[in-house]
N, C-alpha and C positions, 0 to 999 in steps of 0.2 A: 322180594317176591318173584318168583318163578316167572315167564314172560310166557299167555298161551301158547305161543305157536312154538314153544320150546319145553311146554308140557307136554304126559304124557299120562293116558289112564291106569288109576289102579282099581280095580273093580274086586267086588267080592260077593258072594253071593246067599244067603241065607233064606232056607224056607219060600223060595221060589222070589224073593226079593231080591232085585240087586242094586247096589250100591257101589257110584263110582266117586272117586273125587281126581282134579287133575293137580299132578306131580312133579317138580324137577327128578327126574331118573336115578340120577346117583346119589339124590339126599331120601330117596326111598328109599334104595338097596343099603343105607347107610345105617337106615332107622333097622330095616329088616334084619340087620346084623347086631343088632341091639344097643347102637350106640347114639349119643343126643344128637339132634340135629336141632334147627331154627325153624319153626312151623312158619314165622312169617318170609321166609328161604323156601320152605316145601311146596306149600299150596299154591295155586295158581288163584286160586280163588275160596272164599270159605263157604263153598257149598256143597253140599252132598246130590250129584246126579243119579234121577233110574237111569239116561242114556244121558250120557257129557256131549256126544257126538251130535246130540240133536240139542239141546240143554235143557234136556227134561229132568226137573229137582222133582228130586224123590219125597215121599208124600212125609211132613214132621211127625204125623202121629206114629209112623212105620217106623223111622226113624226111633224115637223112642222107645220105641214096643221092644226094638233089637237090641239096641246098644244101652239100653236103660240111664241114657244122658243125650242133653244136648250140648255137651262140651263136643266140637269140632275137632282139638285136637285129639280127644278119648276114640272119635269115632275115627277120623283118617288114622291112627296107630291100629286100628284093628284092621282096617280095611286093609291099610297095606300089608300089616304082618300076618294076617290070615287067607290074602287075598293074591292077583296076580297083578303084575305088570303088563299092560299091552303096547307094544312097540310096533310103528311099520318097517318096513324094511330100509327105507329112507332112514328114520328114527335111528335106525338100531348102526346104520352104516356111518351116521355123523358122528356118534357119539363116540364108537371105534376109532375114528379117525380124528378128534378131539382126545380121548385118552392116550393114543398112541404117541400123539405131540409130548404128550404131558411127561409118558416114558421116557422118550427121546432127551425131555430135559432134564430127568432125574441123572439117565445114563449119564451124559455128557457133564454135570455136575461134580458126581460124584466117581467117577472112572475116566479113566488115561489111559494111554498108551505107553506103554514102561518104553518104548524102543525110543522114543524121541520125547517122553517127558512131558507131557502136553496133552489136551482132553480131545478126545475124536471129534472132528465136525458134524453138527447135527445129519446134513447130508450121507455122512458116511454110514452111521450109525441107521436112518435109514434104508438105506440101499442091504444096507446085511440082515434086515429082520426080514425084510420082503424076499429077499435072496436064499434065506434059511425059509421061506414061507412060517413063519413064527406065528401063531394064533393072539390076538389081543382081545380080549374079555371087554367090552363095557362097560362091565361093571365093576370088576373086582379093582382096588384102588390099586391103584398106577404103582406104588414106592412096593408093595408085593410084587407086580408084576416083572416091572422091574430086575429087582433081585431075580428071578428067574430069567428073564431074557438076557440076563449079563453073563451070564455061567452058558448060553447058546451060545449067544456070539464069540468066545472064545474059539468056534470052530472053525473063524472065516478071520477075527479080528486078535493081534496083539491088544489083552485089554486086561487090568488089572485095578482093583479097588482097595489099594493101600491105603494107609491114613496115616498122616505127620501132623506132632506137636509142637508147635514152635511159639516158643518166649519170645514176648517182643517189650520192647521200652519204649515209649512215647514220649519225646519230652514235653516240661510241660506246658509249652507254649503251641504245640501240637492238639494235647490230650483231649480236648474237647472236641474240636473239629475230626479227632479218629475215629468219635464212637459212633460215628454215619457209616464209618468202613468196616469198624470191629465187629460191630452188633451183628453184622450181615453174615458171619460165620460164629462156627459152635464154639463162645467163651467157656471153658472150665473153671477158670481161674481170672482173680484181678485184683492190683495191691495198688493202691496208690501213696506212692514216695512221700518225705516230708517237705522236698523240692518241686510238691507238683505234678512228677509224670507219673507216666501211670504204666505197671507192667501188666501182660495179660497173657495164660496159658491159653492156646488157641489150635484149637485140633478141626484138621481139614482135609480134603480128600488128596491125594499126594498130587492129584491134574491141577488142582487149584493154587499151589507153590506160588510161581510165575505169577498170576493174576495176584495175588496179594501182597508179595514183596512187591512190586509194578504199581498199586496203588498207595502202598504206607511211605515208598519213597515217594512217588510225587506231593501225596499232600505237607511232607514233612522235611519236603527239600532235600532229601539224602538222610536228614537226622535220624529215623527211627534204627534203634539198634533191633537184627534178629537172626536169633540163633534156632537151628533145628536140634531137636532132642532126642527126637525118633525116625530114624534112618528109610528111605526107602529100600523097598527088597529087591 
């Protein structure tokens, strides 16, 4: 559940009635884009406000009369999706700057630097969005945004979002203790030997290389065999 003081209202108004309930921000805009969220995640509270800012609860009969239920969640899905968000400008500047983090670690995730092979510094990466003056939405989910700010930065940054598949073999005195390290990147594929180990197609952003061979050898003492299949450009 949402934490008050990191809700925020969404009001709606019908036939000179209004009706507000308080919200986490981004699991409204989530719901409003027509997709599921967690009602006991959204609401701050299960009540339906005339003013939330004073906590004046809006009258049940009114309540019923409009939404022809007392289901809570029937009634915040109208509310929001018919309704508006009110943000302060406070409100609206953290959440920015909470998504923008969020970019930053998509980017750096998922994109490198082709000239040295290696993922840009979170640092670096912001220093060029603010240097490009780059707009970030609070709302619109970060892995969109993203994608779009990685094709700016191109303008200021050597940056490139290749992707390598590399077969690896775990032996099998390994195999168990890998799948703390494998699960943490995108498995395609996975065959387990009649000796035990375990092989696994394993496709990852070409920044990420380095970080993964660097962990499969340490847990595996040198042993894990891997080969790249798909070549950087």
């Amino acid at each position: 559940m949402v934490k008050l003081e990191d809700a925020v209202i969404a009001r709606y108004t019908y036939k000179g009635n209004r009706f507000e309930v308080l919200v986490d921000p981004n699991l409204a805009m989530e719901l409003r884009k027509g997709k599921h969220v967690d009602f006991e995640e959204l609401l701050a509270v299960d009540e339906v406000f005339k003013d939330a800012a004073r906590g004046e609860r809006q009258s049940e009969t009114i309540i019923k009369e409009t939404f022809n239920t007392d289901d809570i969640k029937e009634i915040a899905t109208r509310i929001i999706t018919k309704g508006e968000l009110q943000l302060t400008t406070e409100q609206r500047r953290e959440l920015r700057e909470k998504k923008k983090k969020e970019i930053i670690q998509i980017i750096c995730r998922n994109a490198y630097n082709p000239q040295t092979k290696a993922p840009h510094p979170p640092a670096r990466i912001e220093k060029a969005i603010e240097e490009l003056k780059i707009n970030i939405n609070e709302f619109e989910p970060a892995d969109e945004q993203a994608a779009r700010i990685i094709k700016q930065l191109r303008a200021v940054l050597p940056i490139s979002v290749e992707r390598l598949e590399l077969a690896v073999k775990i032996p099998a005195m390994y195999a168990g203790k890998a799948s703390s390290v494998i699960y943490g990147y995108e498995v395609k594929k996975q065959e387990w030997q009649q000796d035990g180990s375990l092989i696994v197609l394993i496709e990852i952003p070409a920044g990420l290389k380095a970080e993964l061979i660097d962990k499969l050898s340490k847990l595996t003492h040198g042993e894990a065999q891997i080969k790249i299949l798909s070549k950087e450009e």
